[in-house]
PDB file of the backbone (N, CA, C, O) and the ligand in Angstrom, with CONECT records:
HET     ZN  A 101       1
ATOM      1  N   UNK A   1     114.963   8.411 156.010  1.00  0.00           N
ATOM      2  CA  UNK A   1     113.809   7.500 156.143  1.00  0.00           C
ATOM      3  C   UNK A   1     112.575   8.075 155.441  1.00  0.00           C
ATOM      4  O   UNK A   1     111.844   7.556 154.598  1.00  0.00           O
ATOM      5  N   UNK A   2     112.530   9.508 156.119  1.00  0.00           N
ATOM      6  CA  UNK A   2     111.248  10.013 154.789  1.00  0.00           C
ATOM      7  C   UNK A   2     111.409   9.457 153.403  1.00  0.00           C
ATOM      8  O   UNK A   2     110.688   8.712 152.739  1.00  0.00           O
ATOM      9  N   UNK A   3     112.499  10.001 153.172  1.00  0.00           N
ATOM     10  CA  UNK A   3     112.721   9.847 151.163  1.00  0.00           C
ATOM     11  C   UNK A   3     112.204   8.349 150.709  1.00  0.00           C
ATOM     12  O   UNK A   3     111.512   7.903 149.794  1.00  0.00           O
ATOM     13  N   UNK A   4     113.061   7.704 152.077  1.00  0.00           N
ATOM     14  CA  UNK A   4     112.363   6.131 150.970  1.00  0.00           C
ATOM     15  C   UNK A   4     110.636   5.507 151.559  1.00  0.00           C
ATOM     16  O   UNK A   4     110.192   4.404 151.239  1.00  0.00           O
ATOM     17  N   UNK A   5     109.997   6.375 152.327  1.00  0.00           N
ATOM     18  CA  UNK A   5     108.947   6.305 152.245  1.00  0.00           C
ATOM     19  C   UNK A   5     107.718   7.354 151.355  1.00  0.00           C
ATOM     20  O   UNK A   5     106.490   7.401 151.431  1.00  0.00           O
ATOM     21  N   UNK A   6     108.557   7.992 150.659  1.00  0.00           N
ATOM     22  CA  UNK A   6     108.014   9.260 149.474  1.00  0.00           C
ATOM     23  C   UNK A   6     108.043   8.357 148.580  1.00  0.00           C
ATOM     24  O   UNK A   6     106.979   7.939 148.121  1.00  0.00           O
ATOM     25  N   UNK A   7     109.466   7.781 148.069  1.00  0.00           N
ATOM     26  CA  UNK A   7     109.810   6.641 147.174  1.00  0.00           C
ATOM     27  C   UNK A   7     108.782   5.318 146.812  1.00  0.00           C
ATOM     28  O   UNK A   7     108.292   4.955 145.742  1.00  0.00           O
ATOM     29  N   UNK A   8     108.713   4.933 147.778  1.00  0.00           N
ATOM     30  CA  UNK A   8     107.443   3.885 148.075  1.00  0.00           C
ATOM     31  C   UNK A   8     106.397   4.456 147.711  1.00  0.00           C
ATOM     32  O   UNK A   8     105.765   3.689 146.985  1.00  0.00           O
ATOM     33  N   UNK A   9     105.839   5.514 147.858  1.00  0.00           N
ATOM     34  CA  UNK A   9     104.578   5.855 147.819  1.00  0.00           C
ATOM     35  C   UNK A   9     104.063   6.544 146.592  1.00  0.00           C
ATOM     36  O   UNK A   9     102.873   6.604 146.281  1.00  0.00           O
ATOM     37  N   UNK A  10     105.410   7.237 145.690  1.00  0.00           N
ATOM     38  CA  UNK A  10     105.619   7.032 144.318  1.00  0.00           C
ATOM     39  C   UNK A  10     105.214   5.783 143.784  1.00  0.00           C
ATOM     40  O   UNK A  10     104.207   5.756 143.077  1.00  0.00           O
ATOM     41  N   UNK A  11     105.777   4.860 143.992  1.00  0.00           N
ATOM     42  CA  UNK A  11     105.764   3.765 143.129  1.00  0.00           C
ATOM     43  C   UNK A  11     104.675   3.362 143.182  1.00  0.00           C
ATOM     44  O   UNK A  11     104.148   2.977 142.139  1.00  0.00           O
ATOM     45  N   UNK A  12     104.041   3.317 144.287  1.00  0.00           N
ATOM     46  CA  UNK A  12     102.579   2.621 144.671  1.00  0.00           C
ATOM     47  C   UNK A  12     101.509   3.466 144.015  1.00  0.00           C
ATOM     48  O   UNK A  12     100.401   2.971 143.812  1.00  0.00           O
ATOM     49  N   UNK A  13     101.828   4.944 143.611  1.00  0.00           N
ATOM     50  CA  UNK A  13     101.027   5.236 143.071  1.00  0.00           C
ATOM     51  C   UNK A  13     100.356   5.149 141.310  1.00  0.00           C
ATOM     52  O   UNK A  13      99.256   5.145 140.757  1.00  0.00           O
ATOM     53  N   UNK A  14     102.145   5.074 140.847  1.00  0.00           N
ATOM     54  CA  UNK A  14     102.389   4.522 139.637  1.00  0.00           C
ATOM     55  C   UNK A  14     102.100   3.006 139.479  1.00  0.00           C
ATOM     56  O   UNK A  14     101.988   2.267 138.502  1.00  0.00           O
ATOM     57  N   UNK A  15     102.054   2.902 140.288  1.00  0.00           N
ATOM     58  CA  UNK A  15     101.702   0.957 140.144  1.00  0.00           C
ATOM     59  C   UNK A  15     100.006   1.558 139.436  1.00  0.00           C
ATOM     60  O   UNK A  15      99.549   1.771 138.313  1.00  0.00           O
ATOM     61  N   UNK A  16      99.422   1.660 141.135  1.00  0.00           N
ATOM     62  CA  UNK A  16      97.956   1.709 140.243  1.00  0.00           C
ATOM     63  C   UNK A  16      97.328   2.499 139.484  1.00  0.00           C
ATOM     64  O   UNK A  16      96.154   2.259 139.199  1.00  0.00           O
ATOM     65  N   UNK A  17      97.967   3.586 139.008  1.00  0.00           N
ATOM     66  CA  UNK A  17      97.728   4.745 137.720  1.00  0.00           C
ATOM     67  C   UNK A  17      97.931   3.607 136.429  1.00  0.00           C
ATOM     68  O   UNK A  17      97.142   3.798 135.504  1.00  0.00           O
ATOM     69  N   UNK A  18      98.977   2.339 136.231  1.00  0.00           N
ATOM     70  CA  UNK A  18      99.321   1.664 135.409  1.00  0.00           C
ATOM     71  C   UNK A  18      98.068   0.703 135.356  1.00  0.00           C
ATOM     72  O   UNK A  18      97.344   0.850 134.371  1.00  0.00           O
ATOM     73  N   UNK A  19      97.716  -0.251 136.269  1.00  0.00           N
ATOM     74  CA  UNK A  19      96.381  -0.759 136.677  1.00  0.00           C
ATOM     75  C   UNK A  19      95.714  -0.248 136.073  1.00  0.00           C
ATOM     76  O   UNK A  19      95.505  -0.718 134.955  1.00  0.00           O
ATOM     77  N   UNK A  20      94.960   1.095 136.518  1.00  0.00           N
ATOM     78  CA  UNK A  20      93.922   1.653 136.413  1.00  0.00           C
ATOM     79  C   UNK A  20      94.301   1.975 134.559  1.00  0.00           C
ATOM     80  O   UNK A  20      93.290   1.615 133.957  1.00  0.00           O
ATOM     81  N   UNK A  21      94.796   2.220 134.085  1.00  0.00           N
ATOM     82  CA  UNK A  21      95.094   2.614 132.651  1.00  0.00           C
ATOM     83  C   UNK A  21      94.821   1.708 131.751  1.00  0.00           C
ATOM     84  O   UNK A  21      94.226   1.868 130.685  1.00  0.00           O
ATOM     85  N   UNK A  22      95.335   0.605 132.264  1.00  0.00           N
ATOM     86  CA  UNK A  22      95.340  -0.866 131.737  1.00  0.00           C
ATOM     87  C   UNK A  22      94.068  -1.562 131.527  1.00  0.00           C
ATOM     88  O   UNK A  22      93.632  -2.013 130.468  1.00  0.00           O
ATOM     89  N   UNK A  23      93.430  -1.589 132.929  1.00  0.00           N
ATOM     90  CA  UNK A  23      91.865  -1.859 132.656  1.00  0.00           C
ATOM     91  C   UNK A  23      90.626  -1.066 131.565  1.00  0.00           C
ATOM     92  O   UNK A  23      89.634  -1.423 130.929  1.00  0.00           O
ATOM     93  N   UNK A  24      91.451   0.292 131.837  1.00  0.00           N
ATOM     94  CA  UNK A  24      90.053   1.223 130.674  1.00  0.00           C
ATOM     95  C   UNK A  24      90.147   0.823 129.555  1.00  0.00           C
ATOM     96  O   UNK A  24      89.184   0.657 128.806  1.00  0.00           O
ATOM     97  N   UNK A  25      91.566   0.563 129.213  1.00  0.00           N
ATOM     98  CA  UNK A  25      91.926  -0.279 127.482  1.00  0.00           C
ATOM     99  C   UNK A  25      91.460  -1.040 127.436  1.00  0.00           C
ATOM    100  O   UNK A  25      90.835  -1.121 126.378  1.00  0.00           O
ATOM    101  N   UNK A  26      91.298  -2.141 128.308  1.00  0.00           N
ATOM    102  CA  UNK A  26      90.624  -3.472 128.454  1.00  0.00           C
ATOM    103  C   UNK A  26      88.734  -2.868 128.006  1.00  0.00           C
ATOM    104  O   UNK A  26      88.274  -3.067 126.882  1.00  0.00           O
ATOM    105  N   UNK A  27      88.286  -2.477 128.624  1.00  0.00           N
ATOM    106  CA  UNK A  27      86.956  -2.327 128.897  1.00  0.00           C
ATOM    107  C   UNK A  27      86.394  -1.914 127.275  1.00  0.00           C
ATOM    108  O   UNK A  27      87.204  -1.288 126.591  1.00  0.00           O
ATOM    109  N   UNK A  28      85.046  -2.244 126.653  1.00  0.00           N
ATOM    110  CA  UNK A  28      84.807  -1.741 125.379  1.00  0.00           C
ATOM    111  C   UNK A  28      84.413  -0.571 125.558  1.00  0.00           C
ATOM    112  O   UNK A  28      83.901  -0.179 126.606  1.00  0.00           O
ATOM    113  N   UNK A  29      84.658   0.288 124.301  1.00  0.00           N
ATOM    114  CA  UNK A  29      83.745   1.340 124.417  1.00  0.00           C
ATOM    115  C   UNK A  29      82.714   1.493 124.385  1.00  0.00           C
ATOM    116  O   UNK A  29      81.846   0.683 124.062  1.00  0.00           O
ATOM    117  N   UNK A  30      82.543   3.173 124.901  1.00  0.00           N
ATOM    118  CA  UNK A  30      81.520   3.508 125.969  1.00  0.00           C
ATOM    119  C   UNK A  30      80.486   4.033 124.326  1.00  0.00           C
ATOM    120  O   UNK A  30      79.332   4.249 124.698  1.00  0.00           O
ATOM    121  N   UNK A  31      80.583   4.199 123.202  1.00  0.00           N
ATOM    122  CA  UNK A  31      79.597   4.469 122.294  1.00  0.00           C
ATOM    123  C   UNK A  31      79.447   3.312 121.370  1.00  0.00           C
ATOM    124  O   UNK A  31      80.299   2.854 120.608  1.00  0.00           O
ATOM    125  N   UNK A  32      78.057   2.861 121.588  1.00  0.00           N
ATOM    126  CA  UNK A  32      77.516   1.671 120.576  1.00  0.00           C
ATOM    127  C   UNK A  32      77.914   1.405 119.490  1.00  0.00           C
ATOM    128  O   UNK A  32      77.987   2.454 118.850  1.00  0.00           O
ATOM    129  N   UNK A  33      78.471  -0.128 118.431  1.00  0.00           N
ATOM    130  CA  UNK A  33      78.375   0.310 116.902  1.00  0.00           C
ATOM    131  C   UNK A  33      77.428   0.699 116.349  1.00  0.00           C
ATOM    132  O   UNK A  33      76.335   0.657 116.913  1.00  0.00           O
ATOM    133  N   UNK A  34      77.573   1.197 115.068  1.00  0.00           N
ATOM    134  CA  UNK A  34      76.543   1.425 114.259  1.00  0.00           C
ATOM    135  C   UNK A  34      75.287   1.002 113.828  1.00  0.00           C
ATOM    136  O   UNK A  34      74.162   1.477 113.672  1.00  0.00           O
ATOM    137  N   UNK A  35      75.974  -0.244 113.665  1.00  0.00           N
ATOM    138  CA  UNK A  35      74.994  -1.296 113.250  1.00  0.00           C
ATOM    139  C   UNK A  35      73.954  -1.585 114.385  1.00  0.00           C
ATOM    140  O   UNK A  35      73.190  -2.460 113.977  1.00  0.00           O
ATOM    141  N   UNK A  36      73.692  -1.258 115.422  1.00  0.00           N
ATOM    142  CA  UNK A  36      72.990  -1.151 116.340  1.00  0.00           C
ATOM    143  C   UNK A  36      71.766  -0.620 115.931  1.00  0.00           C
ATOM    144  O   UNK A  36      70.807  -1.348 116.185  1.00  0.00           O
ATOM    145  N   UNK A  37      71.593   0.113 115.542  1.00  0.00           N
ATOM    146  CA  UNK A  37      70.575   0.831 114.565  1.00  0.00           C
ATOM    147  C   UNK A  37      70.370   0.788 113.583  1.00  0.00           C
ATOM    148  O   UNK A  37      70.919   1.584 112.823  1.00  0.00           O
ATOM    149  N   UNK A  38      69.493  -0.147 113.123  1.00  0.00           N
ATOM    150  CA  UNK A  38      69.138  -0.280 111.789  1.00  0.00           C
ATOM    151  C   UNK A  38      68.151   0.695 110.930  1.00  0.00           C
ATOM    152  O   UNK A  38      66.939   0.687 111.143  1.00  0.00           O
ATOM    153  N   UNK A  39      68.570   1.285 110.239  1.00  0.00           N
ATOM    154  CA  UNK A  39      67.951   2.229 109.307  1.00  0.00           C
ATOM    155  C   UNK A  39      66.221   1.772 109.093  1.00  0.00           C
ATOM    156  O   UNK A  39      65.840   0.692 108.640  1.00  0.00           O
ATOM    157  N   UNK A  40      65.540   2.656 109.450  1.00  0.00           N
ATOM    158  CA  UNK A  40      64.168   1.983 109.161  1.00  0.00           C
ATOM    159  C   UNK A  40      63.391   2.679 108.307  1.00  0.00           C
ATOM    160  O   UNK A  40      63.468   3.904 108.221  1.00  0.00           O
ATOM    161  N   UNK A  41      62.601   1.979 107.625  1.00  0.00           N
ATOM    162  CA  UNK A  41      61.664   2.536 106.035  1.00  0.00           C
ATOM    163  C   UNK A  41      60.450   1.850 106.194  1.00  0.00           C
ATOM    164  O   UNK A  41      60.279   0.786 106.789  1.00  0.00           O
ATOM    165  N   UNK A  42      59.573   2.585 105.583  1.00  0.00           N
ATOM    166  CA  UNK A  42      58.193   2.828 105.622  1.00  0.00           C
ATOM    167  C   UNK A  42      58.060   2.198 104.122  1.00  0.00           C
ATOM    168  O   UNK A  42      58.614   2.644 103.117  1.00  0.00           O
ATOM    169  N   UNK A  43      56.907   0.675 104.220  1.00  0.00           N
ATOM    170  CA  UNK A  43      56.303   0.708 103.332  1.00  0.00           C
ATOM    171  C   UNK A  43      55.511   1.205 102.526  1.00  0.00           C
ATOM    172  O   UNK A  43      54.536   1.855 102.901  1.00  0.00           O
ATOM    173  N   UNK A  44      55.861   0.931 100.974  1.00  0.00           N
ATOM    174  CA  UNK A  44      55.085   2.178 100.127  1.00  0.00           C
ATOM    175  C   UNK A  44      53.385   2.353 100.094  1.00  0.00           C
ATOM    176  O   UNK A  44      52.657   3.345 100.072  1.00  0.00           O
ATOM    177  N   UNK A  45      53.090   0.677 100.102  1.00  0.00           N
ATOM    178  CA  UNK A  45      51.749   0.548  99.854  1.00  0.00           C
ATOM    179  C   UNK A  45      51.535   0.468 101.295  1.00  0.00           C
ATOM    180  O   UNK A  45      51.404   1.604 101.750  1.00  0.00           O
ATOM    181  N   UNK A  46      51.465  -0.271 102.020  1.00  0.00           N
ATOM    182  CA  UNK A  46      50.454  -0.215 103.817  1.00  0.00           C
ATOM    183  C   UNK A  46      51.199   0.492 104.880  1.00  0.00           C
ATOM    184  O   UNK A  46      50.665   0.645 105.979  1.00  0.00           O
ATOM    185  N   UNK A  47      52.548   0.993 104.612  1.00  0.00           N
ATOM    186  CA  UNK A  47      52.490   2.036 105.232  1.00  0.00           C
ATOM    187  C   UNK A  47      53.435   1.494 106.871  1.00  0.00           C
ATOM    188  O   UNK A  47      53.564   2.235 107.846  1.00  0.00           O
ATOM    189  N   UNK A  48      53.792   0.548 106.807  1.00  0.00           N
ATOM    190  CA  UNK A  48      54.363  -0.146 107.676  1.00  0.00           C
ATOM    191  C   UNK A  48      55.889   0.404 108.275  1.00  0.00           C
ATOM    192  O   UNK A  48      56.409   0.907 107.279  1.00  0.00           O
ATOM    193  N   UNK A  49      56.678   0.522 109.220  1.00  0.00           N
ATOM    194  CA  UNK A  49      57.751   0.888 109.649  1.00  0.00           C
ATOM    195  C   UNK A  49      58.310  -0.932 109.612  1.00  0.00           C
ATOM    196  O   UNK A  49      57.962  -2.054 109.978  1.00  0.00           O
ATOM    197  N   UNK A  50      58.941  -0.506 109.192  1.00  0.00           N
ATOM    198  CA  UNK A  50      60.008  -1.775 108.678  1.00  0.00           C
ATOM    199  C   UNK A  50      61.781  -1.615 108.363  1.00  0.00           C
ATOM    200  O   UNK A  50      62.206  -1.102 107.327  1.00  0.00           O
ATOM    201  N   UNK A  51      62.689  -2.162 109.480  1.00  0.00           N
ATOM    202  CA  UNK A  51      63.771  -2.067 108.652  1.00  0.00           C
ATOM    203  C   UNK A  51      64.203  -2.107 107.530  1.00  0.00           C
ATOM    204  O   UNK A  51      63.678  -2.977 106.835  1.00  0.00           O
ATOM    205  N   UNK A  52      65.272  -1.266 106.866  1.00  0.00           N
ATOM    206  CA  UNK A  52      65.319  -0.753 105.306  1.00  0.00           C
ATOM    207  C   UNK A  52      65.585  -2.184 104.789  1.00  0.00           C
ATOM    208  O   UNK A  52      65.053  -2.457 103.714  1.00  0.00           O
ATOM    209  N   UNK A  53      66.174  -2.944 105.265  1.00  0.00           N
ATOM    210  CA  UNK A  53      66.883  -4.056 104.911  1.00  0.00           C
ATOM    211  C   UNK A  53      65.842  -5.429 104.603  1.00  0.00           C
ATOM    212  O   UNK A  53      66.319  -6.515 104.272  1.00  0.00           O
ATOM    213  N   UNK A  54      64.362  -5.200 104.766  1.00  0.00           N
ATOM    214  CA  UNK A  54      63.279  -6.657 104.489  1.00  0.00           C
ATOM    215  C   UNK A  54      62.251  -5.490 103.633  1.00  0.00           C
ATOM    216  O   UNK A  54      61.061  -5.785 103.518  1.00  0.00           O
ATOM    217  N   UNK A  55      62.782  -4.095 103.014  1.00  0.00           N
ATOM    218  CA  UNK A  55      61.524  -4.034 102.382  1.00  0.00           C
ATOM    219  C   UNK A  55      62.441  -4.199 100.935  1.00  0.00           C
ATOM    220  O   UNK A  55      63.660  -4.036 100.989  1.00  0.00           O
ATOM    221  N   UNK A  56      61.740  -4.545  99.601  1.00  0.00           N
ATOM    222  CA  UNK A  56      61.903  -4.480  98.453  1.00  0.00           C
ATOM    223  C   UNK A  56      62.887  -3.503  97.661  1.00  0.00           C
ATOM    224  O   UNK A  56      63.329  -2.553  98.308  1.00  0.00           O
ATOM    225  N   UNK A  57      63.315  -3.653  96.188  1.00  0.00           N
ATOM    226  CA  UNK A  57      63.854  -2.848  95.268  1.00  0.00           C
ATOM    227  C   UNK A  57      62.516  -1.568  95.208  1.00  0.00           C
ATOM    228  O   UNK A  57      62.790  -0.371  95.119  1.00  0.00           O
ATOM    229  N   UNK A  58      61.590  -1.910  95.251  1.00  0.00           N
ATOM    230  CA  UNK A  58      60.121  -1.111  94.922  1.00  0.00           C
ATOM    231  C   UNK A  58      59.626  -0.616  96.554  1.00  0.00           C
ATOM    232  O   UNK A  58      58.536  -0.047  96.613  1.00  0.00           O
ATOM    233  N   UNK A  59      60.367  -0.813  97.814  1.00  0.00           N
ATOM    234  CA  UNK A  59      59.901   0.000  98.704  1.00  0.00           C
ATOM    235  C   UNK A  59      58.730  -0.886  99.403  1.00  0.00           C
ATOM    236  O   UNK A  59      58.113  -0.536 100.409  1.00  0.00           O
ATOM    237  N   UNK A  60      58.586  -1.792  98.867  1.00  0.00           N
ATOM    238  CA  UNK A  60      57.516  -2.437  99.539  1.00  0.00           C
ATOM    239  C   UNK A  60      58.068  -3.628 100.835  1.00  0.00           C
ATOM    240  O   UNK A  60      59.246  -3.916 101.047  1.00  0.00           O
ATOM    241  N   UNK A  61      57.223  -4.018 101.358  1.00  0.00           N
ATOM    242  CA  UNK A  61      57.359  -5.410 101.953  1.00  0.00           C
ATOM    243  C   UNK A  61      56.660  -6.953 101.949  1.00  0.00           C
ATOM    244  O   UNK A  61      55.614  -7.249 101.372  1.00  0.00           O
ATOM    245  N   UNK A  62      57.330  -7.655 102.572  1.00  0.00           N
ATOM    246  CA  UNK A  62      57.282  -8.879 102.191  1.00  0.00           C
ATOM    247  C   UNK A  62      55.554  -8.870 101.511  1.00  0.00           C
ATOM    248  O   UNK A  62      54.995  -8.956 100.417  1.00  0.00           O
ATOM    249  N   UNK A  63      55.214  -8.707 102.948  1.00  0.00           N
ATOM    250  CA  UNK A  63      53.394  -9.173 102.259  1.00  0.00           C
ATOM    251  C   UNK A  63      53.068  -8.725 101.532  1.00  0.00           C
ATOM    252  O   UNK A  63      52.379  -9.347 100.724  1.00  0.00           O
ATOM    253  N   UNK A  64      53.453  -6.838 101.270  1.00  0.00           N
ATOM    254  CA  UNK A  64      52.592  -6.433  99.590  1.00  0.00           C
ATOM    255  C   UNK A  64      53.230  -6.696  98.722  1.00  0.00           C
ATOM    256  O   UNK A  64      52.512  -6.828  97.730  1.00  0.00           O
ATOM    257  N   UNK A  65      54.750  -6.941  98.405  1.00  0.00           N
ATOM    258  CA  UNK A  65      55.018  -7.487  97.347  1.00  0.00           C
ATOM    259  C   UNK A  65      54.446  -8.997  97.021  1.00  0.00           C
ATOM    260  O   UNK A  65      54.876  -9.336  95.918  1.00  0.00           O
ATOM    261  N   UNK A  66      53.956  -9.601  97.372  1.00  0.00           N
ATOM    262  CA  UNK A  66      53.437 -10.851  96.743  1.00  0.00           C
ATOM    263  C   UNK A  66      52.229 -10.846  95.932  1.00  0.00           C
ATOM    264  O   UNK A  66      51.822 -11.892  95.424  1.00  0.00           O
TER     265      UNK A  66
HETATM  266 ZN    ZN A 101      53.446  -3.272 102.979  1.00  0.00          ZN2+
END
């Protein structure tokens, strides 16, 4: 009677070790993408912090390039 209550209690534990394994795969990871952070640059002429991606070929932004 012990054994098949060791047995049982095996399985039950492997049940939720499988559960529990199953869900962390499920879940996203725990470090941000990249793209989360957008690289940021300083306009040339006023001096502005601006993502790299809205200032100019010349470093500038919208308003001083015009
Ligand atoms: Zn500027």
């Amino acid at each position: 009677m012990n054994l098949l209550r060791l047995l049982i209690l095996v399985a039950a534990v492997w049940l939720v070790w499988r559960i529990v394994r199953q869900v962390r795969q499920q879940l996203p990871r725990q470090s941000p993408p990249a793209d989360l952070y957008e690289p940021m640059a300083r306009c040339a002429k006023c001096g502005t912090h601006l993502p790299a991606k809205s200032l100019n070929s010349a470093g500038l932004c919208g308003r001083c390039s015009e």
